[in-house]
C-alpha positions in Angstrom: 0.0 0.0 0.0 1.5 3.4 -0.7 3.0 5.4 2.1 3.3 2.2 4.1 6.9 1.1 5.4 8.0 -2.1 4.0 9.2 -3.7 7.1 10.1 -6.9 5.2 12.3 -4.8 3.3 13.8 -3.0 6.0 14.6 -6.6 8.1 16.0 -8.1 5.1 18.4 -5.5 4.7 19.2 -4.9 7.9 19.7 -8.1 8.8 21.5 -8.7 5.4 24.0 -6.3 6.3 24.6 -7.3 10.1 24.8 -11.3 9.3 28.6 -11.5 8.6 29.6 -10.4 12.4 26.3 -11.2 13.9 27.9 -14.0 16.0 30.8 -12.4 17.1 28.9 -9.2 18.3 26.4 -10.9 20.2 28.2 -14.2 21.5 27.6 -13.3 25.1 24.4 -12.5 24.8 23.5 -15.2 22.7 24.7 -17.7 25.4 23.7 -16.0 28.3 19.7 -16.4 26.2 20.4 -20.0 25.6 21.4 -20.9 29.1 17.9 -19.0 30.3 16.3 -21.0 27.4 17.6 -24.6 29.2 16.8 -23.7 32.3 13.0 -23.7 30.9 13.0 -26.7 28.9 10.4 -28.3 31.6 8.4 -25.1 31.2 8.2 -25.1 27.4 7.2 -29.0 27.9 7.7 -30.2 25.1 8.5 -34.3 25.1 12.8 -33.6 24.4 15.3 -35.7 23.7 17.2 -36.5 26.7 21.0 -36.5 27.4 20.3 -40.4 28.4 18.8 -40.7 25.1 22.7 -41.5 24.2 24.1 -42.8 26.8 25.9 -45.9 27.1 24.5 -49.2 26.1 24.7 -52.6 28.1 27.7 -53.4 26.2 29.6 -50.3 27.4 29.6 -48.8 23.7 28.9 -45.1 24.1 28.6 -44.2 20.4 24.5 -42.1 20.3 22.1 -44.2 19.4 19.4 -43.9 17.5 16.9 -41.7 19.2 13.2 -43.9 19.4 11.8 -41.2 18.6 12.1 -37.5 16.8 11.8 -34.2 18.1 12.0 -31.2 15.3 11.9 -27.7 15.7 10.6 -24.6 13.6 13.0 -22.1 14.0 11.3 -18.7 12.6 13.2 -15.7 11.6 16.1 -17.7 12.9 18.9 -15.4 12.0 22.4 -17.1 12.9 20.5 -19.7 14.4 20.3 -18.8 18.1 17.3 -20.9 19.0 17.9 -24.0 16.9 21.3 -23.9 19.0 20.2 -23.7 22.4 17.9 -26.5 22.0 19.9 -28.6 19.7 21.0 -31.3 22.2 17.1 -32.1 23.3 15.7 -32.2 19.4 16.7 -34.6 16.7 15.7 -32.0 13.6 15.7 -28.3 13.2 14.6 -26.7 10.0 14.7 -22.8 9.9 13.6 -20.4 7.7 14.8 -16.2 8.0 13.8 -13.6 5.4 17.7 -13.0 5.0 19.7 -14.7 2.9 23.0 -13.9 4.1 21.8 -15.1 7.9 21.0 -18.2 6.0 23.4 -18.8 4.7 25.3 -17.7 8.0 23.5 -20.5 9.6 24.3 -23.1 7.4 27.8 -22.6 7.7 27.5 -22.5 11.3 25.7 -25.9 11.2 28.1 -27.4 8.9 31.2 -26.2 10.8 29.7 -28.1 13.9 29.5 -31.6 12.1 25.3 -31.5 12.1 23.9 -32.6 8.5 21.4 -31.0 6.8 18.9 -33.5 8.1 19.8 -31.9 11.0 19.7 -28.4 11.1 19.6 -26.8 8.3 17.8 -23.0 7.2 16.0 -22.1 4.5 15.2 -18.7 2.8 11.9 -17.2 3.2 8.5 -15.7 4.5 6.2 -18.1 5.8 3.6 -14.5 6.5 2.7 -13.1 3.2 -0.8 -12.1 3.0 -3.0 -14.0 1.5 -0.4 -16.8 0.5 -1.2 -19.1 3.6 0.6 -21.8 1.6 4.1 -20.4 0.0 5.1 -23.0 -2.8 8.8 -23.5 -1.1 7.2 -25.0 2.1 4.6 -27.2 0.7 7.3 -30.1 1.2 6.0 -32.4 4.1 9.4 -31.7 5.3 7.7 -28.1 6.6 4.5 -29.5 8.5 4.1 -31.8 11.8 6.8 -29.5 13.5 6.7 -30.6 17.6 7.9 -27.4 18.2 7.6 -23.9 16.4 10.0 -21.0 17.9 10.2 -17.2 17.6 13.2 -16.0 19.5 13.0 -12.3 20.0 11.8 -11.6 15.6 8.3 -11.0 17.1 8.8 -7.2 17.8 10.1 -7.1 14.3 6.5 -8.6 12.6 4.5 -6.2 11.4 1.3 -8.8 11.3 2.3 -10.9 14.4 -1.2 -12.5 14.9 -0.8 -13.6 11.3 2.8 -15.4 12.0 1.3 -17.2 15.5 -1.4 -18.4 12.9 1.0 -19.3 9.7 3.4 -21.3 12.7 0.7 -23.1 14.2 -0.6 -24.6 11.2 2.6 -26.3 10.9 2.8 -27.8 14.3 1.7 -31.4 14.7 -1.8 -31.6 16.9 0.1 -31.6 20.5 2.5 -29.3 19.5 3.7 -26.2 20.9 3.9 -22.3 19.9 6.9 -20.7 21.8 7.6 -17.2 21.7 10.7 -15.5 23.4 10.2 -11.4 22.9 10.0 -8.4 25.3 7.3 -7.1 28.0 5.9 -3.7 26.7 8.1 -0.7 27.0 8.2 2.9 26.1 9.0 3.8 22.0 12.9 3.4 21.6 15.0 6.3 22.6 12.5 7.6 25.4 15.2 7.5 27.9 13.0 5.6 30.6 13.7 2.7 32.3 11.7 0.2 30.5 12.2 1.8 27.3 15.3 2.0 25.3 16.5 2.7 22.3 17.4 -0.3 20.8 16.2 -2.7 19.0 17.0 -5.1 19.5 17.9 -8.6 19.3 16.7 -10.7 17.8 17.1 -12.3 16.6 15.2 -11.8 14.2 13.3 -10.4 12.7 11.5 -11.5 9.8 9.0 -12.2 8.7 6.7 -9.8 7.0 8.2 -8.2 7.8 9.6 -8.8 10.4 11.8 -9.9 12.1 14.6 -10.9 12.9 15.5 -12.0 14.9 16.7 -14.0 17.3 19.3 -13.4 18.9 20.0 -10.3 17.8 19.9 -9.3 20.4 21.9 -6.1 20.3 22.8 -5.3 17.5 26.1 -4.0 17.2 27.3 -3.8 20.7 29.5 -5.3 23.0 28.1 -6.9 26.1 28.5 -8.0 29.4 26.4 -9.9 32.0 25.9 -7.7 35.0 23.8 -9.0 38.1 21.8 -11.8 36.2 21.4 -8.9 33.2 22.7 -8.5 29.7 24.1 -5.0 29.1 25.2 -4.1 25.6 27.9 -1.0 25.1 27.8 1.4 22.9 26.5 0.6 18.5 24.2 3.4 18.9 24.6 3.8 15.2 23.6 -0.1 14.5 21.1 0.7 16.9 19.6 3.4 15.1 19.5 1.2 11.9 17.8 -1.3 13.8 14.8 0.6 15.6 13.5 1.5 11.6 12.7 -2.5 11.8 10.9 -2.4 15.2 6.9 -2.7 15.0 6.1 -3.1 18.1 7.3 -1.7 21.7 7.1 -5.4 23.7 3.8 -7.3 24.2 1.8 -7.7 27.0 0.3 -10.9 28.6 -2.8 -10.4 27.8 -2.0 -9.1 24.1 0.7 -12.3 23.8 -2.4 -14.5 24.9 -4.8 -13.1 22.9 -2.3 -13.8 19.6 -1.8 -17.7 20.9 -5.4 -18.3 21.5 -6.7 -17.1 18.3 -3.9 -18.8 16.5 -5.0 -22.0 17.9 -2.6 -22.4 20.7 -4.3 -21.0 23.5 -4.2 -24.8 25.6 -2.0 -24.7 28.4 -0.6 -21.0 28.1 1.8 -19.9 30.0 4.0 -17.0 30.4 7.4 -16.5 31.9 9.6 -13.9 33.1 13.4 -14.3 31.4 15.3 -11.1 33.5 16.2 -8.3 31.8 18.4 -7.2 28.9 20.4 -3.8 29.8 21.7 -1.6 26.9 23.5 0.7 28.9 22.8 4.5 30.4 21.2 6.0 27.7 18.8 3.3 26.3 17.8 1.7 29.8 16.1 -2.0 30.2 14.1 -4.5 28.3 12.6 -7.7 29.7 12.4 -10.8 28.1 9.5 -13.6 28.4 8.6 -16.5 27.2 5.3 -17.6 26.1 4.4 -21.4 24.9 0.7 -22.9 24.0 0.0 -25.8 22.8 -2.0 -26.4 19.4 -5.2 -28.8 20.6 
């Protein structure tokens, strides 16, 4: 529509250009998510693959076996790969798809580079939330359906239709499945200087999807950071930070808004909501905080 932003424009480019030292930038931050991530795996509840999946045998042989069963993982606007990652020792597949090719490709490699097959992990170019395409022709492949698991590590803020992406991810989960979303609580429009407000945008991981999102980890684009009393601060990248706020939709969600998307999506059952701590992006940009939200699709 003319005179309307094209946020799916503005994520792919953005993230486009930050994908080559994406990892590097955010490696603290990136871990410091993923170890808040584990330490919720019984709240997310989804039926993982356990360490003792590949244990030992009788015979004292402690090559992995074959898992009895599978676990795979959505990964949406999956950037770098952040998600898939952090939950890559409890799953037997992720597949991932981002609306930038060169975190893609930046994923692959990273997947590659760790020994995993594409069977795997592996990511995939594209936008699962175009309007009035419920069914894009690259992900008609049964390969993109019956997911136990479909995750949105902080790309939400980054959607400009995020009701539509809860309902595009949902109809690729397996009945039973479960809708996870990792974002921020509401807070004031970037650069207001309050506490809960900050100028940044933030992470994600992200962002894609219509626009979206990106993504995941993200998480701070272009900043240094530290962990500070249980927080994440990021230094300085107020440049990368003003790039990124032009991809920001939305300023955090709250509960009830977050519920609302999950129950009309269709994975209102067993919602629940959790707080993650706080993400600190120094003097000038003050605090975010993160939760997670899971629902499962009845």
């Amino acid at each position: 529509m003319e005179g309307k932003m094209d946020y799916t424009k503005l994520n792919q480019d953005h993230f486009d250009n930050e994908a080559a030292n994406y990892d590097a930038k955010h490696e603290k931050t990136t871990e410091e998510i993923a170890r808040r991530i584990e330490a919720r795996r019984n709240f997310i509840d989804v039926d993982w693959i356990e360490d003792d999946d590949s244990s030992e045998d009788e015979n004292g042989d402690d090559t992995p076996r074959q898992p009895h069963r599978t676990v795979k993982i959505l990964d949406y606007a999956c950037g770098t790969g952040s998600m898939s990652r952090a939950l890559a020792p409890y799953i037997t597949q992720s597949i991932a798809i981002d609306l930038s090719e060169k975190m893609v490709a930046a994923y692959n490699v990273r997947a590659r580079n760790q020994g995993l097959t594409e069977d795997e992990m592996v990511a995939f170019h594209g936008n699962l939330c175009v309007p009035g395409d419920e069914n894009p022709g690259a992900f008609r492949d049964p390969k993109f359906f019956d997911f136990d698991l479909a995750v949105v590590g902080l790309g939400f803020h980054h959607f400009d239709d995020p009701e539509l992406a809860a309902k595009r991810l949902v109809a690729r989960l397996k009945p039973g499945g479960v809708l996870m979303i990792i974002d921020f609580l509401p807070h004031g429009p970037h650069g207001s200087g309050s506490s809960e407000s900050h100028g940044h945008e933030h992470h994600h991981h992200h962002h894609h999807h219509h626009h979206h999102h990106h993504h995941h980890d993200h998480s701070h684009h272009g900043h240094q950071h530290h962990e500070e009393h249980g927080q994440i601060e990021v230094e300085g990248g107020d440049a990368s930070i003003d790039k990124a706020l032009k991809t920001v939709t939305h300023h955090g969600f709250s509960e009830e808004h977050i519920k609302e998307i999950f129950v009309d999506a269709g994975a209102g059952k067993d919602f629940a909501i959790d707080n993650m701590g706080q993400v600190v992006f120094g003097p000038r940009h003050g605090k975010r905080t993160l939760f997670m939200a899971r629902g499962t699709k009845a």
